[in-house]
N, C-alpha and C positions, 0 to 999 in steps of 0.2 A: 490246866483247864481253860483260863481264859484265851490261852494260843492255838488252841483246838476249836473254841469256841469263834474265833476272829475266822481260822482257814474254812471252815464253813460256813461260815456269812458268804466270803467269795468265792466258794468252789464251784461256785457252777459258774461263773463267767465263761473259763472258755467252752464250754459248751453252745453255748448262745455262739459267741465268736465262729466256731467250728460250722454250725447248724447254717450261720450268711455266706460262709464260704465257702461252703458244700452249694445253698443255692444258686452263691453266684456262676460256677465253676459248672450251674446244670443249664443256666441259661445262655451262657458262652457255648457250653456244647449243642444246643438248639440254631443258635445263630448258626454256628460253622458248621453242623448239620445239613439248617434249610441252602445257605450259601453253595454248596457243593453237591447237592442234589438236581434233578433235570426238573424242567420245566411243570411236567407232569405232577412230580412229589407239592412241587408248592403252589401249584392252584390248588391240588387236593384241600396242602392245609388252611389256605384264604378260604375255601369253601366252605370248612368246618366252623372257621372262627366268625364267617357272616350266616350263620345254621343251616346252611348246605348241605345233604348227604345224598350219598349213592342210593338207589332205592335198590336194596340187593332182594328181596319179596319178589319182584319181579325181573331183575336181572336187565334191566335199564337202567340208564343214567336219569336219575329225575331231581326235582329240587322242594326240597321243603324247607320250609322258612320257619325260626324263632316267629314267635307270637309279634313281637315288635320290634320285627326286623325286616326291611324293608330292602326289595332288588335292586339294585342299582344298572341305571338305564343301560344298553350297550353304548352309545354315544354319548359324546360328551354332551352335559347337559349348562355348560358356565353353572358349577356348583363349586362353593369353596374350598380347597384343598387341603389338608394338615399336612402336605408333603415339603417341611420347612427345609429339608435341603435344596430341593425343586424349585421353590416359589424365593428362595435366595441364590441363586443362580440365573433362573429368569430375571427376575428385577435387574439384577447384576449386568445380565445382557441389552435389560431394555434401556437402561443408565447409557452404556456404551454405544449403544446406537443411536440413541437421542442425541447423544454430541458428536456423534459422526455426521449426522444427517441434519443435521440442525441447520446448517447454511445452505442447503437444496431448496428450500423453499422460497420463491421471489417475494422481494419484503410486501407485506401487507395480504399474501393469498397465501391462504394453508393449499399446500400441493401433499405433504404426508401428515399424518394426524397417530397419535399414538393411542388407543384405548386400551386401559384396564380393565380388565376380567375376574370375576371371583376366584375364577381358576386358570388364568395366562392372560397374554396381549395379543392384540389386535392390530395388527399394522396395516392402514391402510393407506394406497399410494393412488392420489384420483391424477387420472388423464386427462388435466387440460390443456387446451387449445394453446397457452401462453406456453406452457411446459410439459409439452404428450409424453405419455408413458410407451406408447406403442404406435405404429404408423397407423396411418388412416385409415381407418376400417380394412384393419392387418392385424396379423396376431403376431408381426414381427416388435421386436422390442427397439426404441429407441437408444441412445448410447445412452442417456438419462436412465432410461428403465433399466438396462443391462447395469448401469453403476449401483443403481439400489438395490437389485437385487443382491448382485455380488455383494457389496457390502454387507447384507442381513447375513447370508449365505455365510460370510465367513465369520461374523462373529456366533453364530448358532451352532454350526457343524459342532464345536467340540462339547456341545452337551447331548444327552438322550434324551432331545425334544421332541414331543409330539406335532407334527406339521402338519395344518388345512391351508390350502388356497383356496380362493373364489374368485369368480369372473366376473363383473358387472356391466351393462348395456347402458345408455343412455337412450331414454324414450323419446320418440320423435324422430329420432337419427341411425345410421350406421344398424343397418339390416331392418328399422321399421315397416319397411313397406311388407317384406316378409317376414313374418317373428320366428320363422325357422333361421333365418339368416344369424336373428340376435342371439337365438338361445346359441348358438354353431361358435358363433364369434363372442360371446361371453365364456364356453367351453373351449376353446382352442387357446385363449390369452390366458387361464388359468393354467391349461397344461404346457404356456410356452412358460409359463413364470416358474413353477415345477420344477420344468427340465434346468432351468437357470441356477435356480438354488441347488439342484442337486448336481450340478457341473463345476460349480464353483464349491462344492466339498461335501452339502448335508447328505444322509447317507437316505437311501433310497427306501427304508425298514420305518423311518420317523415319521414318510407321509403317510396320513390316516384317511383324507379325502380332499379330492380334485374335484371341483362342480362349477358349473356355469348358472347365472339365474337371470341369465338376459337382463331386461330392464322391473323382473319383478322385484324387486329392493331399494329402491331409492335412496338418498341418505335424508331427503326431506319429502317427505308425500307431497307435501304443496309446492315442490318445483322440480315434476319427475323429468322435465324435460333440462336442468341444468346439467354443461359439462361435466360436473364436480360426480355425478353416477355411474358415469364412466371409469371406472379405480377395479382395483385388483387389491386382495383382505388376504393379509396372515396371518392364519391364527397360531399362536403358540403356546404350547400347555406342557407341564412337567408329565412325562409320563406314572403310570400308577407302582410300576417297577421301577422307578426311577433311581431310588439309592443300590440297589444290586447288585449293579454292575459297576457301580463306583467300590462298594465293598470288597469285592472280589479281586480288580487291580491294587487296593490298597492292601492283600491279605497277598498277592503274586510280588508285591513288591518289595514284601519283609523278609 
């Protein structure tokens, strides 16, 4: 009686045991699922899980939203990210280029500046007059500008970064007298910085926009006429897909 009465106190353990490894064995299959599925299957289910649906009533695409659930902008908005594979790979890169680039700068003038972003970095490279990034009211690159760029270019390329350039003017100068000149010439050095990064490896699918903003950006409102607003800005942000295609090689490789 009492040996009967002990194997029933624990008989049901492996049940419980059985019941985790049944759920874990259903979320593996969901993973390798979504992983091998096309593009289209896994917006569908991003859609569902941010309360997105198909409006099939009317046989359009429409979008209705959770009570408190809110769209997420089409642009990036510098919003913080939980993509902690992403946002450790970044860092990781901005680490390695801060001490590659570290000795470009002539001592006592910031010529690159690094900024952090809720959601990536900001690398900016100002053209000045002691050390130009680009010839003179050119949107050719100096050998200085071609090195940094290359340098980003190759430490970036081997991740699935999302890439912005911008162009900046300095007020007062270099196309002022016509502000079509600036906006032309703050637009042409963004897409000459572009083509640099992407010649020297980054893959042409990462750039998400190329813009020019003449001189309406200063980096100090009170000295829009300083060389130091003359610079070219990279932005760099983990993509939203970002782990994926990491997954997918690490799943080819087994």
């Amino acid at each position: 009686m009492g040996r009967r009465g002990h194997g029933g106190h624990h008989g049901g353990a492996w049940k419980v045991a059985y019941a985790d490894f049944t759920t874990s064995m259903m979320a593996l299959f969901i993973v390798l699922w979504l992983i091998s599925s096309d593009q289209e299957v896994r917006e569908s289910v991003q859609k569902y899980f941010k309360g997105q649906t198909e409006d099939s009533e009317q046989g359009t695409k429409g979008r209705r939203f959770a009570p408190d659930a809110v769209p997420r902008p089409h642009q990036p908005a510098d919003q913080p990210t939980d993509n902690l594979l992403g946002k450790r790979d970044l860092q990781r890169a901005a680490e390695k280029l801060m001490e590659q680039l570290d000795n470009s700068s002539i001592d006592g003038e910031d010529t690159l500046r690094f900024e952090f972003l809720a959601d990536g970095i900001r690398i900016v490279a100002m053209d000045k007059n002691t050390k130009p990034f680009f010839e003179p009211n050119s949107d050719k690159l100096t050998k200085f500008g071609s090195w940094v760029l290359q340098t980003i270019a190759w430490e970036i390329e081997r991740y699935p970064f999302q890439v912005e350039v911008e162009g900046h003017t300095q007020r007062g100068k270099e196309g002022s007298v016509d502000q079509t000149l600036s906006w032309d010439l703050s637009s042409a050095r963004a897409v000459a910085a572009r083509d640099a990064l992407q010649f020297s490896g980054v893959n042409s699918k990462n750039f998400f926009r190329i813009a020019g903003y003449a001189d309406r950006a200063p980096l100090d409102a009170a000295k829009p006429d300083d060389d130091a607003n003359r610079r070219i800005a990279i932005i760099v942000r983990p993509k939203s897909d970002y782990e994926m295609p990491l997954l997918q090689n690490q799943l080819r490789e087994r």
